[in-house]
N, C-alpha and C positions, 0 to 999 in steps of 0.2 A: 504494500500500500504506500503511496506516495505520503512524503514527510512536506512536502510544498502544497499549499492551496492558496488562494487568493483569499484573502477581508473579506468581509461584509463588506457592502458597500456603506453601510451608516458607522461601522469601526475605525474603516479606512476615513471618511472624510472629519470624523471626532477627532482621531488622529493629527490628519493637517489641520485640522482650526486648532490641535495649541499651539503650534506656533506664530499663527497670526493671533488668537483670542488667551490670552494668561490671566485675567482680571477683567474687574468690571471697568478700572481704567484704560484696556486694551481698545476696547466696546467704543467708551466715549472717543476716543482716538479718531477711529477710522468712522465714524458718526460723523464728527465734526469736518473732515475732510471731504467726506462726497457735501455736506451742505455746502459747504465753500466751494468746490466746483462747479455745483448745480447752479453759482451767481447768484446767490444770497445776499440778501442788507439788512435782514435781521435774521440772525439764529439764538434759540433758545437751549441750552440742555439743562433737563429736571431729573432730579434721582430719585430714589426713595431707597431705606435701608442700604444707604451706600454705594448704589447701583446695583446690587445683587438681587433684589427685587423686582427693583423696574429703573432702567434707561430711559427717556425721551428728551429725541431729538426734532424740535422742528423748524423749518425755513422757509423763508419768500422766495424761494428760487424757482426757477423755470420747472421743474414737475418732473415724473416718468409719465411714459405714455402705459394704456392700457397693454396693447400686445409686450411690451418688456417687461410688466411685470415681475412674471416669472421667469424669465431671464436673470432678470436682476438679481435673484437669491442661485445661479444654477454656478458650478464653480469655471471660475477662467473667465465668463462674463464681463466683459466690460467695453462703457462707449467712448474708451478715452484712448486705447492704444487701435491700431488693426493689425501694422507689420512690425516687425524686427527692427528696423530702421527708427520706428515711432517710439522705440525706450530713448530713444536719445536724442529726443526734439521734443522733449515733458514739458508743457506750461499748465499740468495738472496736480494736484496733490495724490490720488490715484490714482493707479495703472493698471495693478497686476491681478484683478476682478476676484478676489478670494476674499474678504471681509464679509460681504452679506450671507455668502456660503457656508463660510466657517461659524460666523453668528448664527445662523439658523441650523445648525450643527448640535448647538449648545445650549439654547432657548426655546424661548415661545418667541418668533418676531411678526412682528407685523406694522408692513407699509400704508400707508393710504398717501395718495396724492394725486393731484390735477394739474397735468399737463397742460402748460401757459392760462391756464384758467377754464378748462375746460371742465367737464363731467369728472368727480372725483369716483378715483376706485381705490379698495382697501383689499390687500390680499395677507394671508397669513399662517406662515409655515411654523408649526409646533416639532420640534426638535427633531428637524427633515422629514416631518407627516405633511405636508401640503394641504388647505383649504381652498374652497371654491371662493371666487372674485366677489367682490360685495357690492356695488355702487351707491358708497357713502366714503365722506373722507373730506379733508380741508379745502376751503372754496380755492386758493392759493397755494404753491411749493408743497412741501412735504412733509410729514410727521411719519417719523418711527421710533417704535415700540419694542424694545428688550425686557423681557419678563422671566423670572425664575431663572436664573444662570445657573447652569451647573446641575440644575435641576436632578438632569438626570446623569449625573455624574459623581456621587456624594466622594469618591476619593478625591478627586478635584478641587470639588467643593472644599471640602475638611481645609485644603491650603491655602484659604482666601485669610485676610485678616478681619479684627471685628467692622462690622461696618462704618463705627467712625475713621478707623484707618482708610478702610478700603475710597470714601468719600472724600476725603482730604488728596486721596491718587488722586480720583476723578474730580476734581478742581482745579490740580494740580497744573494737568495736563488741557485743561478748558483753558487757564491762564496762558498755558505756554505757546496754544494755540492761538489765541487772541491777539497773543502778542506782535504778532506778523501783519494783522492783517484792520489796520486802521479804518476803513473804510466799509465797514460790518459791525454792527451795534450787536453786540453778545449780551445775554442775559444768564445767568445761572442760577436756578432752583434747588433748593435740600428739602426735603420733608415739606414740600409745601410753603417755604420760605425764598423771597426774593433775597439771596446773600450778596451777589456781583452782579451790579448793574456799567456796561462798559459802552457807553455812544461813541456815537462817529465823532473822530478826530481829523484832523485837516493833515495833519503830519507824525509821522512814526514816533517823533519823542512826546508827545502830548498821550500814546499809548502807553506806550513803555510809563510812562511816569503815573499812568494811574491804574497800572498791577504793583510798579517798586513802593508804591505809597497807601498801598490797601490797608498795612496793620504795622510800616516801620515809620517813625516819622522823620520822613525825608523833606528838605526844603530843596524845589526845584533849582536855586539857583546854585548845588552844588552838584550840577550834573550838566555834563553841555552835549548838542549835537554836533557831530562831524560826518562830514560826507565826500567823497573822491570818487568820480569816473572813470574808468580808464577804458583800455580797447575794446575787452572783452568782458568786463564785467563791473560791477557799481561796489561800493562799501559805503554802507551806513551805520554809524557808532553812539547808542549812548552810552555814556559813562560818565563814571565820578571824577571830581578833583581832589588834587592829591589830599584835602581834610577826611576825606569819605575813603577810608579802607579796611582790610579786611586780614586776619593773616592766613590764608587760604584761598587758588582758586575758584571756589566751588561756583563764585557770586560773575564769575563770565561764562556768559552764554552765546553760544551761537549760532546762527540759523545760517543754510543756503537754500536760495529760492522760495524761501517762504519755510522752511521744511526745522524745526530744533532738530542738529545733530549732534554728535556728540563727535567733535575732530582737535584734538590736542594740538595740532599744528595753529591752526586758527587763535586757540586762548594760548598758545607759547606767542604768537605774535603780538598780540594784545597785553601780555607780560612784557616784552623788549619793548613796546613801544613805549611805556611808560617810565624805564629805564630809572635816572636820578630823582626820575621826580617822589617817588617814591620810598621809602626808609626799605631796607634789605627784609624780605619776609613777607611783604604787605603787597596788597591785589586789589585790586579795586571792581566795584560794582560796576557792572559793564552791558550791552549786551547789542552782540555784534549780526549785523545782518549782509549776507553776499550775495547778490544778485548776479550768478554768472550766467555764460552762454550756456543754453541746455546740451548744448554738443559736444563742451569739456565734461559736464555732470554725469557721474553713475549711481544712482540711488537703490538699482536693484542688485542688492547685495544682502540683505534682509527683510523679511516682513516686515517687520514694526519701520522701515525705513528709517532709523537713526543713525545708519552709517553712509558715509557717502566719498565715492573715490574723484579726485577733480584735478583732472590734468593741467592744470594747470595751478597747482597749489602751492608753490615755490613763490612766482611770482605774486599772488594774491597775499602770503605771506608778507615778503617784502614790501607791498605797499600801506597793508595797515599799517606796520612799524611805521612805515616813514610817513602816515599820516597824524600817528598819534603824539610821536616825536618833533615832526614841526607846527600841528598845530594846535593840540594842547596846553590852556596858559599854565606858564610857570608861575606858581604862586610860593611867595617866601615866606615862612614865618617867623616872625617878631615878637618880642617884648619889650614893652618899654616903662618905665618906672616912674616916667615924666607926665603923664596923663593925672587929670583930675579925678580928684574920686566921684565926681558927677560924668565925665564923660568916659570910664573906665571901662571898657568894655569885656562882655559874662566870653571867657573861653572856652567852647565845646572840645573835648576831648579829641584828641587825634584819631584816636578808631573808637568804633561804636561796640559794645558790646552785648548787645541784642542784633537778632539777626531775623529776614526773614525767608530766606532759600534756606533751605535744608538736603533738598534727596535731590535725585539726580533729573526728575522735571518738576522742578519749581517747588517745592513743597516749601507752604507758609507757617511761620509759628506764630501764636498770639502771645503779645506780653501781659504775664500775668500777674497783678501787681499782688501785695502778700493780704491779706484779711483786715476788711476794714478801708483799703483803698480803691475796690471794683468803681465802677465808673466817673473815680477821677480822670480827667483829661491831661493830656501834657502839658496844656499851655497852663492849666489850674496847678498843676503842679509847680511847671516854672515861674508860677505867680505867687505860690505860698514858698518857695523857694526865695524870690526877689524882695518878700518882707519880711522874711526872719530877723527877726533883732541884730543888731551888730552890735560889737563889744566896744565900747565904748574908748574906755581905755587904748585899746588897740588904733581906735581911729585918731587917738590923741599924737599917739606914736607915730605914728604914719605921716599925720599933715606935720609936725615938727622934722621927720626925716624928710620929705620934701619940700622945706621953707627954704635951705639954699638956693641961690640963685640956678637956672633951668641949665648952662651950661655942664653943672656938676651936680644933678640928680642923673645922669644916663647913669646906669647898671652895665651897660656893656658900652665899646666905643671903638669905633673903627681906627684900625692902622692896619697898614701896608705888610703887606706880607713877609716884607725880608725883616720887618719891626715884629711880628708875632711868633714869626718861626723861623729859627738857625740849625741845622741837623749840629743837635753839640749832645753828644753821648755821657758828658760830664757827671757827676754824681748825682743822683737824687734820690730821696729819702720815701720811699713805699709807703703811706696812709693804711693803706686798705683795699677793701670792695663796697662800693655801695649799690644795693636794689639789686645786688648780682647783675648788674650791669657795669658799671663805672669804675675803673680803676685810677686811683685817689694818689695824688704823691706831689710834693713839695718839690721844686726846685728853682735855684737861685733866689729871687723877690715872689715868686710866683706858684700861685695852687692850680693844678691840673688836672683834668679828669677827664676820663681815654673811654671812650667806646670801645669794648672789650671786643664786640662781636666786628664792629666796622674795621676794627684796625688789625686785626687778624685776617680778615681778607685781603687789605692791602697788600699786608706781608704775604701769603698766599700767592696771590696772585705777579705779586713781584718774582716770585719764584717761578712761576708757569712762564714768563716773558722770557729771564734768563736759561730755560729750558733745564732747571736744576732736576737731576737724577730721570731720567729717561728711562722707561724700563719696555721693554723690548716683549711682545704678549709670545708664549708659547704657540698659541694657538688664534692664527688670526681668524678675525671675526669676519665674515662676507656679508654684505648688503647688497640690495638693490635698490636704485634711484630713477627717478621719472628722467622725461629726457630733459628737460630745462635744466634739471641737478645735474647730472651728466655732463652737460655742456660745461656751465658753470664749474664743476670741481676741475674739467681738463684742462679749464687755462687756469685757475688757480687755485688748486691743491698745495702751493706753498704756503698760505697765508694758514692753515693748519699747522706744516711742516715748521714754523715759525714759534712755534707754541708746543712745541715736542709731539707733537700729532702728525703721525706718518699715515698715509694713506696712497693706495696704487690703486689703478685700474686691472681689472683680470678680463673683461669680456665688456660687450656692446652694456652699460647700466648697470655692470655686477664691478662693486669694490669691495677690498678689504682693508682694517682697518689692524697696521701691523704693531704699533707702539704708539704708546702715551705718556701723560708726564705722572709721576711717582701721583702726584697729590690725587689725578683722578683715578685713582685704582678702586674698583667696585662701582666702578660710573659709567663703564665700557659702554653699555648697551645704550645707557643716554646718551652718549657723545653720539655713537654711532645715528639715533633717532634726531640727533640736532644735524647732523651732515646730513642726514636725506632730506630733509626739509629747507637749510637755511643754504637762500639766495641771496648776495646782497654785499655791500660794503664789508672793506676787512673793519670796519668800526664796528658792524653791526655783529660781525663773526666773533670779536671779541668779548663782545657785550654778552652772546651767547654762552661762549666757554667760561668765562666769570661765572656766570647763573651756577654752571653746572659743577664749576670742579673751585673755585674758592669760596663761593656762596655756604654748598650745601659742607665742607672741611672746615670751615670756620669754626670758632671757639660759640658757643651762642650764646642770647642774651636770655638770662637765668643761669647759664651753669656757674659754679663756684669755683674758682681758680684758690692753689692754694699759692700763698708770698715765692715761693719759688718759681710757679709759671708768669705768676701775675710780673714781677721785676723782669724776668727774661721777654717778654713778649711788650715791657715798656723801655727795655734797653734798644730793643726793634723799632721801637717806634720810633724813639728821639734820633735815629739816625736816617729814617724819611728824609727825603727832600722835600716830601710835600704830605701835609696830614690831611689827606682826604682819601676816604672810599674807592672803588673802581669806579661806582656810579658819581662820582664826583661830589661828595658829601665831605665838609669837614667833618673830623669826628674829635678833637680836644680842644676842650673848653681850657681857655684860660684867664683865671684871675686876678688879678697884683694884690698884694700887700695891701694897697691906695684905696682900690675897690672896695675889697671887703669893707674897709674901715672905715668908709663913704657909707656902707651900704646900713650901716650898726651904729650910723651917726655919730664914730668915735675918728672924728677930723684931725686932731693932734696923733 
C-alpha cells in the first residue's frame, strides 16, 4: 500500500492560510490592504474580543462585482496581477490572491458589496463551506466580516494571546497602516468604542504626527519634514531633533511604496545620517518613507510582505545619509547662569523616558500614572509642577550670586582652542568617578571631567586609523553584493584596506573578507553587513566603521572603572590633540580655580 497520498483538500488549504493568516492581526493586515486598493477615502476597522470574535472591515471604494464574488475567496484569485512580468510593475498593496482564501480557510467570512453603486450582494463562506449569494449588502464599497477565528482549529486557537493583547496587535498594525497613506480618513472600533479617529491630512507629516502623539506627548515643533527626489525614487522623512531620543533603534521605521518593512539597511542609514548630532547610543524617533520605481522593488518574498529586496538599495542608502546630514538643523545646547529668574527657562530632559512603540509594528503603551493621579493631564501636571513653593532662602542665594556685574556671572566662557587644550601628559591627580560616567581629576589650576565612554572611543578609534594589531581571519568570510556594491568596492576597496580591513574580489559580486583590525574581532559578520550595503564617501565609510568597531568596544556609560583603568585611559587622553568624539563631540569639561569660586560666590 502506498505511504504517499494527497491532503484533503480543506487540510491542505488550513495549511497554507498559516502562513498568510497567524493572528487576528494577520486578518486586519490584508483587510486593510484590498480597502486601500479598492480606492477608498474612508475605511473603518471594528473588532470585538480582540479580533478573535469578529473582524470588520469597511470602505467607500469602488465595490466587487456580483460574478467575482466567489472568485474573490477561490485561492491564486486576484484582479491586481495577470502575468509574471506584472510582480514587478506593483502600484498595489496586493498581488498574490491568497488572503480571502486563506481567511475563509479559518472562519466564518462574509463579503457584501456594491459595485460603483450598484445592487448590493453578500456572499458567505463558513470555514470553506460556501453559501448561496444574498442581494443585501452596503449601498456603497465594501464590508467584510471575520467571525470565530480558529474556530475550528482549537490547537491554533490555544496560541492566540488574551484578547486584550491580541487587540492592541490589531491596532497596532491599523496605525502602521494609516501611517502611509494621508489621504484616507481611518476610523478604528474596540468593543463598540470609537478609540482612533484619523482624517484626511494634506501632507505625510501632519499623519505621522497624529499616530506619534496619540498617548506620548510630543510637541510638533520637535520633529521636522525632509524630502529628496532623485532619479529613480522619492525619500520622505519625519523625525526628531536631536532633544527627542531614544537609546534604541526600535523608534525608526520604515516603509517602501507605501508597504512597513522591516530593512536594517534603511534605519543603518537613518543612524549615519544623524551622525554628531546625536550623543553615542541614542536614535531618534523617525519614520522613513521610499517611494521607489516598482521595477527595482521585490516584495514577493513572503506573505505577510514585510520583507523586501530593492536593487537598488546602496544608493537609496547613500542618499538619506546625505539628506539627513545636510539638512537637519544642528541645534547646540547651552547653559547659561546669566538669565533672570523670571525669564529662566523649564529644561526638558534630553531623552524621554516613556515611550510609545514597543513591538515590532507599532505597539502603543499608555502612561500610567501611580493611584490617585488617573486623569491628570500633562499640562495640569506641568502647572502644579510650575507652582510648587520655592525655597526661599535658596532664591536669596541665587539673586546675591548673580548681583555681579553680567560680564562675570557666565559659568562657562569661550576660548580658543590652543587656550583650552595643550596634549601635556604632565601629572594629575585622579578624583574619582562620578554617575559612572565622569572621570574627575585635578590638574594644574584646573578640575576636569572626561566622558568615560566618548573618550575611549577616541582612543579606539585612533587605533583603527593607525591600523594597530591586524589580525589576519583563518577563515575568510564570502559575501555577496548587489551590483552598485560591486562597482563601488572595485574602485575603492582601499579606503577599507586603510583601516586594516582587507577585502578581495573572488567572482562577478562574490567577496571575501580576509582581515581586520584586533578591536573588531566578534564584529566580523557586521562589518561584512556594513560593506554590502555602504555606498558612499570615505567620510561616510568611516562614520560606519566607528558605529561598529569603537562605538560598540568602548568603555560604556554606567560601567565602573577601577583608579587603575580610570588614570591609564586619562593619561590617553591628555595626550589627544584634540578632545572630541569620532562624531565630533567635545567630551572634557573644564573648570578653573576662578570658576568654581565665581560660581560659590567666594570672589577672593
Amino acid at each position: 500500500m502506498s505511504q504517499i497520498r494527497r491532503l484533503d483538500s480543506r487540510l491542505s488549504a488550513r495549511i497554507a492560510a498559516g502562513e498568510v493568516i497567524e493572528r487576528p492581526q494577520s486578518v486586519v493586515r490584508e483587510l486593510l490592504d484590498n480597502a486601500v486598493d479598492a480606492g477608498a477615502k474612508e475605511i473603518t476597522l471594528s473588532i470585538r474580543g480582540g479580533g478573535i470574535d469578529e473582524i470588520l472591515v469597511s470602505d467607500d471604494g469602488g465595490g466587487i462585482m456580483k460574478d467575482d464574488l466567489p472568485l474573490a475567496v477561490t485561492q491564486y484569485a486576484t484582479s491586481k496581477i495577470a502575468t509574471l512580468d506584472d510582480l514587478y510593475h506593483l502600484h498595489t498593496m496586493g498581488f498574490r490572491g491568497e488572503a480571502l482564501y486563506s481567511i475563509s480557510a479559518v472562519s466564518r467570512l462574509t463579503i457584501a458589496s456594491s459595485y460603483e453603486g450598484q445592487k448590493p450582494w453578500t456572499m458567505t463562506v463558513d470555514n470553506m463551506v460556501a453559501e448561496d449569494l444574498v442581494p443585501i449588502g452596503p449601498d456603497r464599497g465594501t464590508m467584510v466580516k471575520v467571525e470565530n477565528l480558529f474556530s475550528h482549529i482549537p490547537a491554533r486557537r490555544a496560541f492566540l494571546k488574551r484578547p486584550s493583547s491580541e487587540g492592541t496587535l490589531c491596532r497596532n498594525t491599523f496605525l502602521a497602516k494609516a501611517m502611509a497613506f494621508e489621504k484616507i480618513h481611518f476610523r478604528f472600533i474596540q468593543d463598540g468604542v470609537l478609540k482612533v479617529d484619523l482624517p484626511v491630512r494634506n501632507g505625510i507629516f501632519d499623519r505621522v504626527m497624529d499616530i506619534l502623539t496619540l498617548e506620548e506627548n510630543f510637541n510638533r515643533k520637535e520633529f521636522v519634514y525632509l524630502e529628496k527626489k532623485c532619479r529613480d525614487f522619492t525619500i520622505r522623512l519625519v523625525t526628531s531633533l536631536s532633544g527627542i531620543h531614544r537609546s534604541d533603534r526600535s523608534r525608526i521605521r520604515t516603509y517602501v511604496n507605501d508597504r512597513p518593512v522591516d530593512e536594517y539597511a534603511l534605519v543603518q542609514a537613518v543612524v549615519y545620517g544623524y551622525g554628531e548630532i546625536l550623543p553615542g547610543g541614542a536614535f531618534p524617533w523617525s519614520v522613513l518613507f521610499v517611494d521607489d520605481d516598482p521595477e527595482l522593488v521585490d516584495f514577493n518574498i513572503h506573505p505577510a510582505k514585510r520583507e523586501v529586496k530593492l536593487r537598488n538599495k546602496a544608493e537609496i542608502h547613500h542618499e538619506i545619509h546625505q539628506l539627513i546630514h545636510s539638512s537637519l538643523p544642528r541645534e547646540i545646547p547651552t547653559i547659561s547662569a546669566g538669565a533672570g529668574d523670571d525669564d529662566q527657562p523649564l529644561l526638558e530632559p534630553a531623552a524621554r523616558s516613556t515611550t510609545s512603540w514597543q513591538d515590532p509594528v507599532f505597539t502603543h503603551d499608555r502612561i500610567k500614572y501611580a493611584s490617585g493621579r488617573q486623569g491628570t493631564s500633562h499640562a495640569q501636571q506641568a502647572e502644579a509642577v510650575a507652582q510648587k513653593p520655592r525655597d526661599s532662602a535658596w532664591l536669596e542665594k541665587a539673586k546675591t550670586l548673580f548681583s555681579s556685574p553680567k560680564e562675570e556671572r557666565h559659568v562657562t566662557t569661550s576660548v580658543s582652542a590652543q587656550e583650552f587644550w595643550k596634549p601635556d601628559r604632565a601629572s594629575f591627580t585622579y578624583l574619582g568617578q562620578a554617575f559612572r560616567l565622569f572621570l574627575v581629576c585635578q590638574k594644574d589650576d584646573a578640575l576636569y571631567l572626561v566622558d568615560q565612554h566618548a573618550a575611549h572611543e577616541r582612543i579606539l578609534f585612533n587605533e583603527l586609523r593607525q591600523q594597530r594589531d591586524v589580525q589576519r581571519l583563518l577563515i575568510p568570510l564570502e559575501f555577496e553584493v548587489d551590483p552598485d556594491v560591486d562597482a563601488f568596492l572595485a574602485e575603492n576597496s582601499y579606503i577599507y584596506t586603510q583601516y586594516g580591513i582587507t577585502i578581495a574580489q573572488k567572482d562577478d559580486r562574490l567577496w571575501e573578507l580576509t582581515s581586520i583590525p584586533h578591536s573588531a574581532k566578534e564584529n566580523e559578520k557586521k562589518l561584512v553587513s556594513f560593506i554590502q550595503n555602504a555606498v558612499g564617501s570615505e567620510e561616510e565609510i568611516e562614520a560606519g566603521l566607528y558605529a561598529i568597531v569603537a562605538c560598540k568596544a568602548a568603555i560604556k556609560a554606567g560601567d565602573t572603572l577601577d583608579d587603575q583603568s580610570a588614570i591609564a585611559l586619562l593619561e590617553k587622553v591628555f595626550e589627544l590633540e584634540d578632545p572630541s568624539c569620532p562624531h565630533g563631540r567635545t567630551f572634557v569639561i573644564r573648570l578653573s580655580e576662578k570658576e568654581l569660586r565665581l560660581m560659590v560666590g567666594r570672589t577672593k
